[in-house]
C-alpha positions in Angstrom: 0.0 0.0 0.0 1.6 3.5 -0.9 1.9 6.2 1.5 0.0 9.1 1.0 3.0 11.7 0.2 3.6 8.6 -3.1 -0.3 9.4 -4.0 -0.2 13.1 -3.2 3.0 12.8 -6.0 0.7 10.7 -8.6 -2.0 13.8 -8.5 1.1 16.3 -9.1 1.5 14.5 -11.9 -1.8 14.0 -13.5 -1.4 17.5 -14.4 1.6 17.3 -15.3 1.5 18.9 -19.4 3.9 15.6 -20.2 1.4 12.9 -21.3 4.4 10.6 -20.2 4.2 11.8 -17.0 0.3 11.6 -16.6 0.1 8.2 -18.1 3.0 7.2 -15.4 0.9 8.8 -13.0 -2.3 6.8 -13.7 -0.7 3.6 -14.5 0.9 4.0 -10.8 -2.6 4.9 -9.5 -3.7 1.9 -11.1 -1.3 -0.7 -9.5 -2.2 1.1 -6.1 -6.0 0.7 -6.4 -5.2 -2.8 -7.6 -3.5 -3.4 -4.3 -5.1 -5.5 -1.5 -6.1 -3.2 1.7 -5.8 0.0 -0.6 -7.1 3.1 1.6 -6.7 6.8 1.8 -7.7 9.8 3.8 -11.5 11.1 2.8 -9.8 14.1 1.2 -7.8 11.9 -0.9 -10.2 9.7 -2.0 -12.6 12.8 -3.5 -9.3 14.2 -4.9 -8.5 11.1 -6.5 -11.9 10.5 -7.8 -12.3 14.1 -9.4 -8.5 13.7 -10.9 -9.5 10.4 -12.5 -12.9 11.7 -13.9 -10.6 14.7 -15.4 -8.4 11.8 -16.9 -10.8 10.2 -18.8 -11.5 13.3 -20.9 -7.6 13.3 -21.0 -5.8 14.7 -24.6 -3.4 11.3 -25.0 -6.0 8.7 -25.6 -4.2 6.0 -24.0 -4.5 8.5 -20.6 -8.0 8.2 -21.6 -8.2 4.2 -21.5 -5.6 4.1 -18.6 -7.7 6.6 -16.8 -11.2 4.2 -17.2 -9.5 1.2 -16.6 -8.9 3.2 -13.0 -12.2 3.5 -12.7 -13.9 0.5 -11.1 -11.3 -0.6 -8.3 -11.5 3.2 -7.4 -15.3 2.6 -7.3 -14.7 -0.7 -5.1 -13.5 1.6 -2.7 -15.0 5.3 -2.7 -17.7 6.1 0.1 -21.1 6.9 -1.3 -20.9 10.1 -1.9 -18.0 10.2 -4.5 -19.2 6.9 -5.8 -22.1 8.4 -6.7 -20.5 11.8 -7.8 -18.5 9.6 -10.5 -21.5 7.7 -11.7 -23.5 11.1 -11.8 -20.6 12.6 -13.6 -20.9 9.8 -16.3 -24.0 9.7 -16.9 -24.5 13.7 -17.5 -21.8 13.3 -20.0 -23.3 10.5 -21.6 -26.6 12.6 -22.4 -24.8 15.8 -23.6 -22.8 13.7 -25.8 -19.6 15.8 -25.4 -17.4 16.1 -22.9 -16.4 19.5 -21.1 -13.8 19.9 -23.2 -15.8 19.7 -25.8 -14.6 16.4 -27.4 -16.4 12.8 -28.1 -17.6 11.2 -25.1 -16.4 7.8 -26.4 -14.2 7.1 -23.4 -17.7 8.2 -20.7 -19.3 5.7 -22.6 -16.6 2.9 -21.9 -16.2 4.4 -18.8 -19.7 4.0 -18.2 -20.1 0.5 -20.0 -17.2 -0.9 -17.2 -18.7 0.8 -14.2 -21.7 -1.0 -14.4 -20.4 -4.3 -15.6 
């Protein structure tokens, strides 16, 4: 289980400009929520959550597919209320069509699609 200060580093670097860097970052994230026992603060966890929402609307499309792979072990995990922020989030995106960026909504779709299954 990482430390919080190795997580608090992973969101640094989701916004990092470097797709590199921010698919590092998620792919880290990943292999942490993967991780038997995985737990953060409450803070985290809605910081996390709102960072990997971000990601799936992410420039580098394999951010994108990184970012909703993330999405149900984080789901496994988050309390209500950010559980159903993420789903809500989804959804909304799904009936607009377009993300807030103003690009396909493909990957809400996936991200969506895997949610649920």
């Amino acid at each position: 289980n990482g430390s919080r200060s190795d997580l608090g580093g992973l969101i640094e670097k989701l916004s990092s400009p470097d797709k590199d860097l921010r698919y590092m970052a998620v792919s880290d994230l990943y292999k942490e929520l993967k991780l038997p026992g995985f737990s953060c603060t409450a803070t985290l966890e809605a910081s996390l959550c709102e960072w990997i929402l971000k990601k799936t609307e992410d420039p580098s499309s394999d951010v994108c597919g990184l970012a909703t792979k993330c999405l149900a072990p984080l789901l496994s995990y988050a309390s209500d209320a950010n559980a159903r922020m993420l789903v809500a989030s989804l959804c909304n995106i799904q009936r607009k069509g377009t993300t807030s960026s103003g690009g396909s909504s493909l990957f809400k779709s996936v991200s969506l699609k895997t949610l649920i299954a």
